[in-house]
Every structure is written in C-alpha cells, then in structure tokens.
PAGUMAR-966023 format. One record per residue (C-alpha): y negated, z negated, x negated. Coordinates in steps of 0.25 Angstrom, whole numbers, m for minus. Layout:
       Y       Z       X
       Y       Z       X
...
This chain:
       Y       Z       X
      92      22     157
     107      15     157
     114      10     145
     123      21     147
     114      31     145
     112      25     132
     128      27     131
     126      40     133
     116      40     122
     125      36     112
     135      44     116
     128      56     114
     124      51     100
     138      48      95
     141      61     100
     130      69      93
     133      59      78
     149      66      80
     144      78      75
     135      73      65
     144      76      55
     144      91      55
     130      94      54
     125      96      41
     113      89      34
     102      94      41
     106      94      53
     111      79      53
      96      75      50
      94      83      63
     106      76      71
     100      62      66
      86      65      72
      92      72      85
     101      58      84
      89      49      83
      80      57      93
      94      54     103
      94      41      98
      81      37     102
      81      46     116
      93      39     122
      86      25     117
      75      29     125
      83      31     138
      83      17     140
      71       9     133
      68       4     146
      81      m3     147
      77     m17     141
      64     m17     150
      68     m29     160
      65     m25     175
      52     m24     182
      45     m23     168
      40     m11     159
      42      m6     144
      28      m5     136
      28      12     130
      15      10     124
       1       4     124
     m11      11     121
     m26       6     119
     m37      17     125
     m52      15     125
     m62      20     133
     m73      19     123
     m70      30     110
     m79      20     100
     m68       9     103
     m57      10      91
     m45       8     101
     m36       6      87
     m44      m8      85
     m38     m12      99
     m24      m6     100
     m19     m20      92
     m22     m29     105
     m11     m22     113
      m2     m32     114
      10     m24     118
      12      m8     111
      25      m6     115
      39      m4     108
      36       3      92
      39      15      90
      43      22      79
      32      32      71
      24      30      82
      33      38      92
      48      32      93
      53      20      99
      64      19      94
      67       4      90
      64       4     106
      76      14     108
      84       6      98
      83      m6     106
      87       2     120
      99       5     112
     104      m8     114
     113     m13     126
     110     m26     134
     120     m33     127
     116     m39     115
     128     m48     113
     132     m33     107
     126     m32      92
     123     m16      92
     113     m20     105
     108     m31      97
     105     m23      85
      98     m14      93
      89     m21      99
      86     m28      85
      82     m14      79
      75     m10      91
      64     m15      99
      65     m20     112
      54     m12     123
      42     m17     123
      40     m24     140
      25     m22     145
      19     m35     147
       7     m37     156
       3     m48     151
       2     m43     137
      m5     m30     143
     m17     m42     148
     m19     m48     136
     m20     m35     129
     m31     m31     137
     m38     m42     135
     m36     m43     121
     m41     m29     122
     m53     m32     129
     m57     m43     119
     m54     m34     107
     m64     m25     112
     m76     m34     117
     m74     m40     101
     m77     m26      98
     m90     m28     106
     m86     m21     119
     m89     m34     127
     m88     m26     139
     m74     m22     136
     m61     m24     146
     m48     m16     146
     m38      m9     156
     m22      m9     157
     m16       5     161
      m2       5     163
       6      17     164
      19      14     167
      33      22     170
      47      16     173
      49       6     163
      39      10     152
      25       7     152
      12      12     147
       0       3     143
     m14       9     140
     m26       1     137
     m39       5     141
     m50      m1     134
     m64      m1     141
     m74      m8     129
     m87      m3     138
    m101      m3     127
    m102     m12     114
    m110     m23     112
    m118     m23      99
    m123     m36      92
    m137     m38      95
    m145     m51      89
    m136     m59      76
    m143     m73      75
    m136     m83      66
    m138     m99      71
    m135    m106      58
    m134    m122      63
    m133    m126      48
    m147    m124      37
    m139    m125      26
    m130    m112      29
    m142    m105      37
    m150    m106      24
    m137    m100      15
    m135     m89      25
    m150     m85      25
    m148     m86       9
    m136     m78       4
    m129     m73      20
    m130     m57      23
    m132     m58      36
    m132     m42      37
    m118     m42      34
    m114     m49      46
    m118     m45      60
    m128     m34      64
    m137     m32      74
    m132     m18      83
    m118     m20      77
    m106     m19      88
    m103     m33      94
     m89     m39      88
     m83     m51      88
     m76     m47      74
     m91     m46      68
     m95     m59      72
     m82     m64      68
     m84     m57      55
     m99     m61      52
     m94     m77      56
     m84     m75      46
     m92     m69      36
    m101     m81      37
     m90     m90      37
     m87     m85      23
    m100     m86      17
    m102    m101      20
     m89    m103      14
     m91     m96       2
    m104    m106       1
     m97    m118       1
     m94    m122      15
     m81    m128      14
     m79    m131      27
     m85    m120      35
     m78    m110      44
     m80     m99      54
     m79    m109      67
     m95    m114      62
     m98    m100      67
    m100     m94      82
    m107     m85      89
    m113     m81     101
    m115     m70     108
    m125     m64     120
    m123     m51     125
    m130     m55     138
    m142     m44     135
    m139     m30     141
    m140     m21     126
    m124     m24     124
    m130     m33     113
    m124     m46     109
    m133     m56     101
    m125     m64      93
    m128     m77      87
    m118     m85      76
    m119     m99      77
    m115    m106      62
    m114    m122      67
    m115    m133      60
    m103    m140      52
     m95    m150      61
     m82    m156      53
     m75    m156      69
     m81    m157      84
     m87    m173      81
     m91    m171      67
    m107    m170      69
    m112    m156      66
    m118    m155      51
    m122    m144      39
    m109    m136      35
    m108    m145      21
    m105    m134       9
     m95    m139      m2
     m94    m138     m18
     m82    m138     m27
     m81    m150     m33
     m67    m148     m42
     m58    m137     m45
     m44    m140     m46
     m30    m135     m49
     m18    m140     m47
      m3    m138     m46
       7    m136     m35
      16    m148     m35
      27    m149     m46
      18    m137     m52
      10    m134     m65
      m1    m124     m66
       2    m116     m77
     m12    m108     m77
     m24    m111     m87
     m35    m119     m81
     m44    m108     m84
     m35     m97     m75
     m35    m107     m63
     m51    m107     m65
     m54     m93     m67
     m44     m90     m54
     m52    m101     m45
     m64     m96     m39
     m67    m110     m32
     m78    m117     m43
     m80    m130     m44
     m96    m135     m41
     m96    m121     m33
     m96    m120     m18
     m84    m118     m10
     m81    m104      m7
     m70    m100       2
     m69     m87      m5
     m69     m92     m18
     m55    m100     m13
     m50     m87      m8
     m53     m81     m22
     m46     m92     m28
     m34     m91     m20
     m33     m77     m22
     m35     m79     m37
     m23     m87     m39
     m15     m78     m29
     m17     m68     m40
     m10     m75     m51
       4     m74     m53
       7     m88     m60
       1     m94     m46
      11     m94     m33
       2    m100     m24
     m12    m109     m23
     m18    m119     m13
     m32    m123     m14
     m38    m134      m9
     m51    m141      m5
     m54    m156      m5
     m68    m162      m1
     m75    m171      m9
     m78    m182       1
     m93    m186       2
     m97    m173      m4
     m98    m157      m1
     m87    m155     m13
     m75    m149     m13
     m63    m152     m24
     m53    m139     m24
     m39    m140     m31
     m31    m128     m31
     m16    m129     m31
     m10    m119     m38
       7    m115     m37
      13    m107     m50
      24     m97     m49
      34     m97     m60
      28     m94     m72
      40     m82     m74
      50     m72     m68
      61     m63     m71
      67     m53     m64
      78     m41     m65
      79     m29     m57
      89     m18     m58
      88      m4     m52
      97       8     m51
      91      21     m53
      93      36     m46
      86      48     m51
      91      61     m47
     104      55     m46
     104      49     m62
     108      34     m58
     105      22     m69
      98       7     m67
      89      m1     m72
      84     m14     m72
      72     m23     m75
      69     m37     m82
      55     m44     m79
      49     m56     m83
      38     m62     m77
      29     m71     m83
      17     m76     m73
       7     m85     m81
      11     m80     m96
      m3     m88    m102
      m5     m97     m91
     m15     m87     m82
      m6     m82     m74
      m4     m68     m83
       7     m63     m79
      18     m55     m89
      30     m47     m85
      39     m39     m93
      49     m30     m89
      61     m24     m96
      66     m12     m90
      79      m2     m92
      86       9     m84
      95      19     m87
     101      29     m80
     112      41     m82
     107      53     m81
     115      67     m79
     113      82     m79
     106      82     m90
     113      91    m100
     108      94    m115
     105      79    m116
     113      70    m125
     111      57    m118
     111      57    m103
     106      43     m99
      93      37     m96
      88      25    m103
      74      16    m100
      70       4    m106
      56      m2    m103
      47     m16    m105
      36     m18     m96
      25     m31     m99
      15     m35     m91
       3     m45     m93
      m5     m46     m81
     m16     m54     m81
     m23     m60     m68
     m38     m60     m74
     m47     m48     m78
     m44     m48     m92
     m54     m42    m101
     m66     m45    m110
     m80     m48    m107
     m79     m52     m93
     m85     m65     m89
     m79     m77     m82
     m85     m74     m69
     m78     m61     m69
     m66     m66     m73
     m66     m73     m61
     m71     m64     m50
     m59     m53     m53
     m48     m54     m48
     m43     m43     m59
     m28     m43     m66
     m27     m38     m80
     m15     m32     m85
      m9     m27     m99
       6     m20     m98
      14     m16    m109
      27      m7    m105
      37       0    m115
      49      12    m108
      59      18    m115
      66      30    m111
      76      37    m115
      80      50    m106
      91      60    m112
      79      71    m114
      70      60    m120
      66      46    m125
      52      39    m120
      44      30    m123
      32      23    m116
      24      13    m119
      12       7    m111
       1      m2    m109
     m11      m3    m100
     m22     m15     m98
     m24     m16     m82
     m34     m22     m71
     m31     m26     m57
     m41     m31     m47
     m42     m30     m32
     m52     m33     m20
     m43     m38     m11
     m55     m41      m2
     m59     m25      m3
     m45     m20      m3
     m46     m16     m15
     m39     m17     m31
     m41     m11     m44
     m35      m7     m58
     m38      m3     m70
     m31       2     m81
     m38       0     m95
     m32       5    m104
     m17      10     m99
      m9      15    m113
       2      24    m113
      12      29    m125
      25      38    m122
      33      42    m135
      44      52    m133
      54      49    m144
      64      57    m142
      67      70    m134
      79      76    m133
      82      90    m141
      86      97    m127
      75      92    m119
      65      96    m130
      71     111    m132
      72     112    m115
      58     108    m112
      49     103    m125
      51     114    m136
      57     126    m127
      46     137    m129
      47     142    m116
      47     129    m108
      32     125    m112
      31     112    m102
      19     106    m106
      19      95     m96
      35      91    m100
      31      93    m115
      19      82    m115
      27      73    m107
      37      73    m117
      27      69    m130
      22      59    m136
       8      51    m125
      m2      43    m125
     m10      38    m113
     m22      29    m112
     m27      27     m98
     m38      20     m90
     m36      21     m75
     m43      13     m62
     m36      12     m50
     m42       6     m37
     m34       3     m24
     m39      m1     m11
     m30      m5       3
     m34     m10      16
     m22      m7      23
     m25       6      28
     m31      11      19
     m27      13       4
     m31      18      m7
     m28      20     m22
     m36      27     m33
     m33      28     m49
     m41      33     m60
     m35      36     m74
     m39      43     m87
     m32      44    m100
     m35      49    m114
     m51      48    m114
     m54      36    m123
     m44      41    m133
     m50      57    m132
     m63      50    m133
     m59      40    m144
     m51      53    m151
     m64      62    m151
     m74      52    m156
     m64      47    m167
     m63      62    m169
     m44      62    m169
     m38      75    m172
     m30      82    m161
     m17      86    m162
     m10     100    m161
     m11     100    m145
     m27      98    m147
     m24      81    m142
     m30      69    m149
     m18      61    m153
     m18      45    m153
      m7      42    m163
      m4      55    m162
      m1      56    m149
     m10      64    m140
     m14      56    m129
     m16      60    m113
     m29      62    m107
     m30      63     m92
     m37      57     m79
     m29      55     m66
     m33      51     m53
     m25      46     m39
     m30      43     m27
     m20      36     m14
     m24      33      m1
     m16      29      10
     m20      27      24
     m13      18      34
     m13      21      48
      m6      11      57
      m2      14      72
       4       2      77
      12      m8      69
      24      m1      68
      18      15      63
       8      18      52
       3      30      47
       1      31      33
      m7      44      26
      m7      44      11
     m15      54       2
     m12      53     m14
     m20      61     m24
     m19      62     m40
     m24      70     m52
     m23      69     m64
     m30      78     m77
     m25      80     m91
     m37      84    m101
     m42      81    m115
     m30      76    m122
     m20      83    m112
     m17      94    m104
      m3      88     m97
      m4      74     m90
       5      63     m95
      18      63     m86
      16      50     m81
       3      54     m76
       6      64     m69
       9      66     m55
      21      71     m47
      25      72     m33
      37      70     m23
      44      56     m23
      42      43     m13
      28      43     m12
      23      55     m12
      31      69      m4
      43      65      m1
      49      78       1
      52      79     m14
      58      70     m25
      49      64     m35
      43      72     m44
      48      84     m35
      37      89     m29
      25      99     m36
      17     103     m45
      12     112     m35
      22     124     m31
      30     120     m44
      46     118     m42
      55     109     m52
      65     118     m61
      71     109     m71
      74      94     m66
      74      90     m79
      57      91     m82
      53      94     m68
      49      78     m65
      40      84     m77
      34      96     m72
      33      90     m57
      21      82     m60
       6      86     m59
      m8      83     m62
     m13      80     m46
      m5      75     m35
      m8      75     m19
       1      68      m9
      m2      67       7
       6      58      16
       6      54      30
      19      44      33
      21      37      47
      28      24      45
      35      18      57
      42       3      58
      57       7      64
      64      m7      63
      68     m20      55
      61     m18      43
      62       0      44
      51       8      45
      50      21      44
      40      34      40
      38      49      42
      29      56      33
      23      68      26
      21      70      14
      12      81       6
       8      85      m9
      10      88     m22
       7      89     m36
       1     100     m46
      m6     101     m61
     m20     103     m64
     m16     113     m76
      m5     125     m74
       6     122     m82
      17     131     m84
      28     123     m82
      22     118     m66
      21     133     m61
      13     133     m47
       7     118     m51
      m6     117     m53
     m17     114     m43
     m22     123     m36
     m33     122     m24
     m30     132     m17
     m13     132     m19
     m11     116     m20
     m13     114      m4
      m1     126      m5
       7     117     m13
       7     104      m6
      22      98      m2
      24      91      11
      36      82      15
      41      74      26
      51      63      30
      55      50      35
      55      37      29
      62      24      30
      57      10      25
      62      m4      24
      52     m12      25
      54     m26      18
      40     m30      21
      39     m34       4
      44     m20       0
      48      m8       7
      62       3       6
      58      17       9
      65      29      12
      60      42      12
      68      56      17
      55      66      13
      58      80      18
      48      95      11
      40     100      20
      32     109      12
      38     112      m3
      27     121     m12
      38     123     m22
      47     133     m16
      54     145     m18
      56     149      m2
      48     148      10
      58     138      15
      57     129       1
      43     131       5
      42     123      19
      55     115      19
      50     108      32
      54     124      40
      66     124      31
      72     110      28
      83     108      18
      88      95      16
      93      95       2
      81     101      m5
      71      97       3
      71      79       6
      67      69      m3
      73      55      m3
      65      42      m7
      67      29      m9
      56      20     m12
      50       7     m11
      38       4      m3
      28      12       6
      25      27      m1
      12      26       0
C-alpha cells in the first residue's frame, strides 16, 4: 500500500488516543493492546514498501528432511537467510517499525525508525545456492554421502517463501580403522599407553566430525608426551567407499616430522623441561612467595612437556586474584631435545576500596544505606584475598502505633579471607597440586534495631569451592557453618500482642523471637552446559551437638531441648534441588522451563524451623502474581501485616515456570511467562490454618500467575521488569478471588518487580 494509507493509519490512532483519557484502568490496558494490535496491522500494510522493483521480501525459511532418522535441528543453522526476526516467535514488529518510516531520511522521526526497526530481509539467489550446498556438505559429513538438496520457492506478490528439502539417501558406516604410523618411536608409545577403543569403531556411522575428533584426540595425547612441536596437520586420512556394503575403510596416516616442505622428513623429536622460570612484567614486581608460584605451575622441570599441563598452568594463575594476567613461554635449548620455560606474570593492585549507597522502599517505608569495602588481594603474599565490609541503613518507618520509637536502624561488618588452595591437614603435596579448590573462612556481625525488637547476629562458617570446568561442573562445602541470634530487647507491646498473649499461641513467631544457635554442615553441587542446569544442596543442623549432648550426658531444659550455653540449639535437614532447561529457537527466542523443589524437617532438638531457613513464596523469582513473602502456606491467607512475613513461611516449597524471552530492540528484550506454586508445613500449626501438606489437597492449592516482562540487557548485568498477573489464588473467600484469571482486578490482583538479572 501507499504512504497515505499509512496516514491514514496514524490518523485513526491519534483519533482512538483522544479518548484515551475517559476510560478507566482496566480498560486502558485494553485500549493500549487494541493500539499495539492497530499499530502493528497498519505497519503491515506496507512492509513491502522498501523492497526495490523486480525483487522479493524473504517471509521465512524452513529446512524439511525426507528421511525421519536425520535431526533437521543440527542443519537449520546453515540457512543463510531466515528472514526478518520476529518478536516471541510470531510478530514482526521491528519490521513494521521500520515500514513506519517515510523515504526521507533527512527527517529524524524516519531515521529513528528505521534505526529501531529492521529493514525486510531481500531474497537472495545467490545466498539460497550456497545454502544448498552447504546443506548438502553438512549432511555427507554426517555420513549421508549420497546426500543432495532441493530449493522450493513459494512465492506471492512481493513476499517469498523458501523450503528446503533435504534428501540424505542411506548412511555409510565405518567399515575397516587401520592406523599407518610412519614414526617407530610414536608407534611403539601408542601400542603402549593409547586406547585405541576410544576412538573410531568398526559399524559406527561415517562422520567427518569423528575422524576429526579421534585426529584430535591423537594430537592431544602426543602432546601431552613431550612433543613439543607436533600438531594435528601430521595427521590425515583416507577413505574408500569404492566396495558396494555402504562401508567406508578408513585409514589415518601419522607422517613423519618435517620442520617445512625442504626440511628432509625425520622422527617427531620429544622435548624435556630443562628450567622453570618466573618473571615479572616490565617495571613490575612479583609480590607472591616462590613457593605459591611453584605450587600453582604444573609445568616441571626434568619432566616432559605437556600441553595440558600449560593449560592447567594458565588456568591456575587465572584463578588468583593478586595476578591480572600471565604469558608463558618456551625457548629451545639449541643442540638439544630441552625446553627452558619462563612464565611472566602481571599483578593487579594489591588493594581496593569502594562506596556504594542505596535507597530503600518497603511497603512504602523510604531510608538509605550505604556500604564501605576494602579489598586486599595478596594479604600474605599468596594471593589470599581479604575484604571487609561496613555496612548501615536506616529507614523511617510509619503505622506502627504502640511503639516508642518508629525508625529502623542496621549496622553490620562483614570479613572475608579466601584462600585459593585447599586448605586443610593431612593432605600431601600432590594433592595440593591437582585441586583447584578455594578455602574460605567468614566472619560477619549485624545489628538490628526495629521499633518491636533489637537483634543480634553473628556468624562464621569455614567453606570449600572447587569446579570441573571441563565436566561442567563445581562444588561446595560448608564445614562447619555457625550461627548465633541474641534478642536483647523486645518491645513491652510487641511481647503482650504476640509473645505472652495467652490467646495468641504462635509457636513459629515465638521461636523466631528467642535466643538460637545453629551449627550446620551442607554440600552443594552445580552443573551447566548451557542448556541444561542444574543445582542441588544438602544441609543438616544440630546432629554432632545431640550426639555430643547424649554421650556427655547435658540436661535438658523446661521445653525437653539440650542447651549449648544455655541455649537450645536447631536440629533440622533441608534439601533443594533447581533445574533449568533452555530451549533456543532461533537467535532472537528461547524457551526457558524451570522447576524448583525444597523441604525442609525440624526434629530432635526442634519442632519449628529457624526463620532463616525456612521457605516462603511470591516475589521476583518465584510466582510473580504475589509480593514476596505473599503467597501460601497452602490455602492460608495474611491477617495481620505486622507478623505475616512470619507465618507466610513453610517447610516445603514447589515452583513451576515456563517463560518465553524474546529480543525487541537495541539492548530490550522481553518475556511472557507462567508461573505456578506454592508453599506448605510439614506439622499443622495453629497459627497457618489450611497449611500443611497434604497429598491429596496440595495439587488443590497450587497458585499460578502470568505477565509480561521487560529487560535491559547490558550484556555484564541485566534490569528486569516484571508486571505478574493471579491466575489461580488458593487463598480466597469468593469464587472470583478464587480464579482471578475469569474475574480480573487490577488493584488486588498484579505484582510489580524490579530486579537484576535473569529469574532463573
């Protein structure tokens, strides 16, 4: 269509935006979808517009096989040309931006628009060929020699159709592996110490990826053996497919070593370190003990080179913090099979501080804060690294009547000492040197003081951390994590309100306000490959101290608990698993599922979970329908504001979410998502009503929510926005509380969150 239809476009929408005013809340989020929808169709109209005569806009590109057993997913990233983006997979709406725009860019609202747009996407012939072949290559290195592919066209006014139809015929299968080693020396190692049944096997499905990977599986091996100079390019192969079984015989030929094309051909020569050496960046000193930088270099002198031994090396010093960078090299001995390494190292500054203020909001109760860090990377010359945080807030807080002083004070110190060794006794040098573990001790101090209470907490715990990059794995251990909260004061109203009142018997709200101990072991382990991820942690408290308090034979006190210094310490173990699965379409949408799991038991020593273990739903990264700490246990509804962040807390927790995430623009993206769960108590306490776990209720009880999400993706850090709508609210009084997604209310029933980074 015409500019002027566009006109027209705009006309209507400027009409439509006149009454905009008069409609009240619910509907306007109507009016701004019907303006979008209005929006995008009269953008439509003319996406053809900047497609130049005689030529045709690309709609979309799909891959089809003929052959079911062929994964047409592993292919679909050789189309060179997919057409223009579209938004959550349906939209193409930076293309109808860009239609927006008028010829004349001289003018900066066409300019604009087609800067935030995207331009339609011209079919391209050329593009279309290559693609086939590429096509057709990718499929005969899958084995499919006999493979070729077919261009259909469908193709309506200005807009285009491309579908690609694959026709890989029968596999070929590996029929006989012989190895032509040129070089004794290396025959004899490989005879000796190579696992030839790793690498190719007979009856296997022919690919160019497997030989590629068995060459560089070879090439490894030799260089982790001392030969210096070798690489993959000795290797090659060849192939004969000439016998009519669809087999392919493949030979790998390992040539001689050649130094270049008129060196004469000789044995590969394998090298020995000769001298291990460290040394500065220029104008720079090493500010780490001698015996750090050995225990950190894997490369040995009178030992023979290994290329994965200098990999280890390098990721060694990239794990300490007092380094900023390292460059290693090697230097040939002349007349000899020797190498001399000297590793340069460059330090970062040996110390750090840093302010950063924050305002605070909760529930409409503003204050600030701020915190003061100091950072010290090499505090004994072996790159431990210290910090110690000082931390205050305060905040005014109002409606609270009965109270003598309103405000909210917070004070806190924080001191870590991280270690980048596996520090413990007994444990052998050899060890020391394989890990790749980091030790660390914490001590942290917080001061509260709230207008219904004082607190104080005080904590340390002795940690490791250690991963398996290589497996996509890591690790932690908590061994042993203390924890002491001293109530000093508590206000004479808040006690007689919620403490002593006979007829307010809040078990959960009067533990939580006493006097605790914990002592905790926990194991962690975490595991990502991009797709996949997923996180699990163990924990128990209180057994050592029960055992220790049973065989030393402690009294107990008047609620039947041992006591250490006369406190009666928590006994619990908890459990969480986290999985996260990653479903990309294209590179502009990706699916993401997500399923959190948790529960926690109270026993021996306690019947009520310490608060700080317990769970609670609602929030950012969980349903986003509710307000954190807004949702559950179970059918169980808030009452009283003041304690509620109390009693909405249980023992087990489930959370189901499916989000689709969608790339808009610049640096936008946005998301649309579902979310579902919930929270309950193992025990029926009298203060959570309808709470507890139940099997054949809690399916009855789950919450689900929707919504939209905004994000601003910094690439470093990412902004997000979430508006979170109730679907499904188990705590209701009315059949339209009930399903608020049949009966929508604004006011009671969106959630608003700000957060940084991705949920989950």
């Amino acid at each position: 269509m015409k500019d002027e239809r566009n006109l027209n476009g705009w006309h209507i929408l400027s009409l439509f935006f006149r009454n905009f005013a008069f409609m009240n809340r619910i509907n306007r989020l109507l009016a701004c979808a019907f303006a979008v929808g209005l929006l995008v169709f009269f953008s439509a109209c003319s996406t053809t517009k900047f497609v130049p005569e005689g030529e045709q806009m690309l709609v979309g590109a799909k891959v089809k096989s003929h052959d079911k057993a062929l994964d047409v997913s592993l292919l679909e990233p050789y189309v060179r040309q997919t057409g223009n983006s579209r938004w959550f997979s349906l939209f193409k709406v930076p293309l109808g931006v860009y239609s927006l725009a008028g010829r004349d860019t001289t003018k900066w609202l066409n300019r604009s628009l087609q800067h935030i747009g995207e331009p339609p996407v011209v079919f391209d012939t050329l593009q279309a060929l290559y693609t086939c072949q590429d096509l057709a290559s990718a499929m005969r290195d899958m084995g499919y020699l006999d493979a070729h592919v077919d261009l259909e066209t469908k193709a309506r006014g200005k807009r285009l159709k491309a579908i690609y139809h694959l026709h890989p015929g029968e596999p070929f299968y590996l029929g006989d592996i012989q190895y032509d080693i040129h070089d004794e020396v290396i025959s004899s190692m490989l005879a000796n110490h190579y696992d030839y049944a790793k690498g190719l096997q007979t009856g296997a499905q022919f690919s160019i990826n497997k030989l590629d990977e068995e060459r560089k599986r070879l090439t490894s091996f030799l260089m982790d053996n001392g030969y210096y100079r070798f690489n993959k390019d000795f290797i090659h192969y060849t192939a004969d497919s000439s016998s009519n079984d669809r087999k392919v015989d493949v030979t790998l030929h390992l040539e001689k070593y050649r130094a270049n094309s008129k060196s004469p051909e000789t044995e590969h020569p394998s090298f020995t370190i000769r001298n291990v050496n460290f040394s500065p960046a220029a104008n720079e000193r090493i500010h780490l003990r001698r015996k750090v930088l050995e225990l950190n270099s894997a490369i040995r002198e009178h030992e023979p080179f290994s290329s994965s031994d200098l990999q280890k090396t390098y990721n060694n010093f990239g794990r300490l913090q007092a380094v900023k960078f390292t460059n290693i090299r090697f230097t040939e001995v002349p007349d000899s099979q020797q190498l001399d390494c000297d590793i340069q190292l460059s330090m970062n500054k040996p110390s750090t501080l840093a302010f950063q203020p924050e305002g605070t909001n909760t529930a409409g109760d503003l204050g600030a804060a701020a915190s003061l860090t100091y950072e010290n990377r090499n505090l004994f010359r072996g790159s431990e690294v210290l910090s110690i945080q000082l931390r205050a807030a305060f905040e005014a807080i109002t409606g609270l009547e009965g109270y003598q002083n309103q405000d909210y004070e917070e004070y806190g110190v924080e001191t870590k000492l991280a270690f980048p060794r596996f520090v413990a006794p007994m444990l052998s040098k050899s060890f020391r040197r394989r890990s790749s573990a980091t030790s660390e001790l914490s001590l942290s101090y917080n001061l509260q003081n709230r207008p219904e209470f004082h607190r104080r907490v005080f904590s340390t715990a002795w940690r490791y951390r250690w991963a398996e990059p290589s497996k996509n794995r890591s690790f932690r251990i908590d061994l042993p994590d203390l924890n002491y909260v001293y109530m000093p004061w508590i206000s004479a109203t808040f006690k007689e309100d919620y403490l002593d009142n006979a007829n307010n018997r809040n078990a959960i709200l009067r533990y939580n306000y006493s006097d605790l101990f914990i002592m905790k072991i926990g194991f962690g382990i975490s595991y990502n490959n991009g797709s996949h991820a997923i996180r699990t942690n163990i924990e128990t408290a209180g057994n050592l101290l029960t055992g220790g308090s049973k065989l030393l034979g402690f009294n107990k006190n008047a609620n039947d608990q041992y006591t250490l210094f006369n406190i009666a310490f928590a006994q619990y173990a908890k459990f969480d698993f986290d999985y996260t699965r990653l479903v990309k379409f294209d590179a502009h949408n990706q699916l993401a599922l997500h399923a959190d799991f948790g529960i926690a038991y109270p026993y021996g020593n306690s019947n009520v979970l310490p608060f700080e273990k317990r769970y609670f739903s609602g929030g950012a990264n969980s349903v986003r329908g509710w307000s954190v700490r807004g949702l559950g246990p179970g059918k169980y509804k808030g009452t009283d504001g003041r304690i509620d962040f109390i009693n909405q807390t249980g023992d087990m927790k489930l959370d189901l979410n499916l989000e689709y995430r969608t790339y808009l623009f610049w640096k936008f993206n946005g998301a649309m998502f579902i979310d579902a769960g919930n929270i309950w108590t193992l025990r029926s306490y009298a203060e959570q009503p309808n709470g507890q776990f139940k099997l054949d209720e809690f399916y009855k009880q789950i919450a689900v929510a929707y919504g939209l999400g905004l994000r601003l993706n910094f690439d470093y850090f990412i902004l997000r926005l979430d508006l979170g709508m109730k679907a499904v609210d188990p705590a209701y009084d009315s059949h339209r509380e009930h399903f608020p997604v049949l009966h929508p209310k604004f006011s009671r029933d969106y959630s608003f969150h700000f957060a940084v980074g991705l949920p989950f």
